[in-house]
C-alpha positions as CSV (number, residue, x, y, z in Angstrom):
1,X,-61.5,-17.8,6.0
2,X,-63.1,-16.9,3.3
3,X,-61.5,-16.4,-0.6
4,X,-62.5,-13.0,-0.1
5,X,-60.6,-12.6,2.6
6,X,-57.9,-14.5,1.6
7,X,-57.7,-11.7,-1.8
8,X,-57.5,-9.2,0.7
9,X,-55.2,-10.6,3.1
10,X,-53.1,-11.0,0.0
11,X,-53.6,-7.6,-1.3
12,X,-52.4,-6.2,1.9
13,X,-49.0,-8.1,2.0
14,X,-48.4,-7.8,-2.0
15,X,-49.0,-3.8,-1.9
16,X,-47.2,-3.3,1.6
17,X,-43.9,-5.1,0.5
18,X,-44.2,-3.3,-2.9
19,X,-45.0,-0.1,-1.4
20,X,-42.0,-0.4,1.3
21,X,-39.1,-1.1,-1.3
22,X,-40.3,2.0,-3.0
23,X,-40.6,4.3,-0.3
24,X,-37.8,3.1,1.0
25,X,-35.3,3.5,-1.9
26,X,-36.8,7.3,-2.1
27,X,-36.2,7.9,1.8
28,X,-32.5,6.3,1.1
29,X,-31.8,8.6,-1.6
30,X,-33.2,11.6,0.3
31,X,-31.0,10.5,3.2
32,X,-28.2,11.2,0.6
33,X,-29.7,14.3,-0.8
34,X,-30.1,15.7,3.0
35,X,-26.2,15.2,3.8
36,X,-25.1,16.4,0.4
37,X,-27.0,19.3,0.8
38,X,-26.0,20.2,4.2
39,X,-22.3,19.4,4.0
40,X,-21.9,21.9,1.0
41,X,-22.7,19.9,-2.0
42,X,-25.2,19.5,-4.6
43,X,-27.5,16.7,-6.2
44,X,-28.0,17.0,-10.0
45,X,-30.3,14.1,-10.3
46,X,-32.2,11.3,-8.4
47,X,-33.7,8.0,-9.9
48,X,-36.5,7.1,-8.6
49,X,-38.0,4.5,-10.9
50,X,-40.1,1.0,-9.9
51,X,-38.1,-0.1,-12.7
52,X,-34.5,0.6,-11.8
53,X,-32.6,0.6,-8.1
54,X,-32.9,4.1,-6.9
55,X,-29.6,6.3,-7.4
56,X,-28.4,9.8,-6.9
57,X,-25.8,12.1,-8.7
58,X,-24.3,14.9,-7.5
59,X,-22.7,17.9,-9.4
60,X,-20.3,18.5,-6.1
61,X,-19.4,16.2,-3.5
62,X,-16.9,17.7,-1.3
63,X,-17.7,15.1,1.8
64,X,-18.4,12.1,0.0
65,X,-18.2,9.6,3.4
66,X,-20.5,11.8,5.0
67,X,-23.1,11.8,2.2
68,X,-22.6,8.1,1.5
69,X,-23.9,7.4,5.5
70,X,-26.8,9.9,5.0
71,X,-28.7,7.4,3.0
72,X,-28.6,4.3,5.7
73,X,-29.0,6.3,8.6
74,X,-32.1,8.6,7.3
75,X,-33.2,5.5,5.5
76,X,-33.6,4.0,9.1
77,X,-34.4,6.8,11.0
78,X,-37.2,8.5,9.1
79,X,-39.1,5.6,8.9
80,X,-38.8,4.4,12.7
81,X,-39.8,8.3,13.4
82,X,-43.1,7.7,11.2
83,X,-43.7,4.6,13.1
84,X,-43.8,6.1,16.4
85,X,-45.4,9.2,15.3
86,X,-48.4,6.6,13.7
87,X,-48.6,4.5,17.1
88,X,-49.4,8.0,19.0
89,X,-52.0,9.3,17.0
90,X,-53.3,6.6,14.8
91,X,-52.5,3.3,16.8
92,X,-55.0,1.5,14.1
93,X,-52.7,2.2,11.2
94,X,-49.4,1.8,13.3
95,X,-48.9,-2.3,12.4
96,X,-48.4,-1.2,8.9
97,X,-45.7,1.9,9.8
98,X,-43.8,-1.0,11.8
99,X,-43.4,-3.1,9.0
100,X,-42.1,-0.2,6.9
101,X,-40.0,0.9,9.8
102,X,-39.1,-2.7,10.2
103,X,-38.6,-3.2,6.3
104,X,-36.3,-0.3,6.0
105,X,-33.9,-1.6,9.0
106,X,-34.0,-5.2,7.5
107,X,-32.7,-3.8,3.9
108,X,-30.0,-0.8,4.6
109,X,-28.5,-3.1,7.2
110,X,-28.3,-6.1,4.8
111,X,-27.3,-3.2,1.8
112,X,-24.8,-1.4,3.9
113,X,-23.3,-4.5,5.6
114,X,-23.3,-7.0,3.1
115,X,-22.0,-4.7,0.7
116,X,-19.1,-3.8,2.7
117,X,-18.0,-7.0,1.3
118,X,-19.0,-7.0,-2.0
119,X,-18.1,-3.5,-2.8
120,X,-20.6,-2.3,-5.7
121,X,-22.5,-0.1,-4.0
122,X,-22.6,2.3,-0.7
123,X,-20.9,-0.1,1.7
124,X,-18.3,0.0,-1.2
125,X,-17.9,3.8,-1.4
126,X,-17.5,3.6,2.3
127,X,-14.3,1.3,2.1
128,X,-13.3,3.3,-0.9
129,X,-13.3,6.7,1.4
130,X,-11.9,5.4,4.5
131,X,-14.1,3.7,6.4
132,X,-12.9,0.6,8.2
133,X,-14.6,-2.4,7.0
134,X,-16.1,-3.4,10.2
135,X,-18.1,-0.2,10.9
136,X,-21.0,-0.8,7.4
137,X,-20.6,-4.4,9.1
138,X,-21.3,-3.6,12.7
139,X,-24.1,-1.1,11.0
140,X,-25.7,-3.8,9.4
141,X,-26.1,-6.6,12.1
142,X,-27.5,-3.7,14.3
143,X,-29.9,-2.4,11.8
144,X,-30.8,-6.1,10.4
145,X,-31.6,-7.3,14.2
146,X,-33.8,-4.4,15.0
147,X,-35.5,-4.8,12.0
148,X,-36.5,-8.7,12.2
149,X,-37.1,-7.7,16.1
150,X,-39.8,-4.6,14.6
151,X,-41.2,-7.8,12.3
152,X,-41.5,-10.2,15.4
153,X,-44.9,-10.8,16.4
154,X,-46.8,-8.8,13.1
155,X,-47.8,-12.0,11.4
156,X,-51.3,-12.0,13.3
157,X,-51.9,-8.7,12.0
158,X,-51.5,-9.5,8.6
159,X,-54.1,-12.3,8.9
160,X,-50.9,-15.2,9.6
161,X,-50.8,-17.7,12.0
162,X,-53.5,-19.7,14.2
163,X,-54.4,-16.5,16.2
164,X,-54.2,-14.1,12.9
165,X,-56.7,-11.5,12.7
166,X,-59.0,-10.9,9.8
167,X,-57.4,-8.5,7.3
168,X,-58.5,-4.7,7.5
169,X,-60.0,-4.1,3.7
170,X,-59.7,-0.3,4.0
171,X,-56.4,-1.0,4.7
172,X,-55.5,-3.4,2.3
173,X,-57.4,-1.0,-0.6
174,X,-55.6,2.1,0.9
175,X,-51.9,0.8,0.9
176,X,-52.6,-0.4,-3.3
177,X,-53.9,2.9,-3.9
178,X,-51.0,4.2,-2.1
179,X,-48.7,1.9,-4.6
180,X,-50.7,2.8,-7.4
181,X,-49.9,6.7,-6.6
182,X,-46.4,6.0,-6.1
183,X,-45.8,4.0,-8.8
184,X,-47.7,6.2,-11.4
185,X,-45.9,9.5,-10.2
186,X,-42.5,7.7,-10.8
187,X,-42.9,6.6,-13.8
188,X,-44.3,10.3,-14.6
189,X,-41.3,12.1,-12.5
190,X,-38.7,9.9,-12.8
191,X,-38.2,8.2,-16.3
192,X,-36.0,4.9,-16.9
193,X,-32.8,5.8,-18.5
């Protein structure tokens, strides 16, 4: 392999991990936003920033359990329903959707579950409105399995292994432009407080 290649292979990963905690913090806090909205309440801000964790604040939160799951559960569903909307029509482009999908699974399971027990953050506001602490628990083994089991197997496509293929550069260049575009309109729309 050449160091060419190797940039690019390199590029790919970099930009994809980056690009998937970013889009998955904002498909999180739209989860949130989604179950606020349709359960009567209303957001007043979200933070979307590459330089903070993502939060949202609500002016009225009249079903606070129920928004708290909308995060995790749209944060996993949205991004599996991308992923097998990809692998119909553009099967090409559908190893990088599965990581995201996969990426997304991996990290609100670990969120929600783990933080069932360290009670900071939405596992925490779960226990604090009357969930049970086994249910973020239970949610997160689930969602953590499924995404390592979504991850099984995509090494070769990423250029890994003994039997990795060679790296896709107008894939690699299109998920750092992606970044780039992400990044640039938080920063704009979404300033660090």
């Amino acid at each position: 392999m050449s160091a060419t290649d190797r940039a690019y292979r390199l590029l790919l990963i970099l930009a994809l991990v980056c690009l998937s905690w970013l889009t998955m913090q904002a498909v999180h806090e739209l989860g949130h936003c989604l179950h606020a909205w349709v359960s009567g309440g209303s957001v007043w801000r979200v933070v979307l920033n590459p330089l903070v964790f993502s939060v949202t604040y609500y002016r009225r939160n009249p079903h606070p359990l129920f928004v708290v799951w909308g995060g995790a559960v749209w944060g996993c569903l949205l991004p599996l329903g991308a992923f097998a909307l990809v692998r119909a029509v553009r099967p090409s482009l559908a190893y990088l959707f599965r990581f995201f999908a996969g990426f997304c699974l991996l990290v609100n399971g670990v969120y929600l579950g783990g933080d069932a027990f360290l009670k900071v953050a939405d596992g925490g506001d779960l226990l604090r409105h009357g969930s049970p602490q086994w249910v973020p628990v239970a949610f997160g083994v689930v969602a953590s399995v499924a995404g390592l089991w979504l991850w099984h197997g995509l090494a070769r496509s990423f250029g890994l292994g003994r039997d990795g293929r060679p790296v896709d550069r107008r894939a690699a260049l299109g998920v750092a432009t992606a970044l780039a575009i992400v990044v640039a309109a938080e920063l704009l729309l979404f300033p660090a407080k």
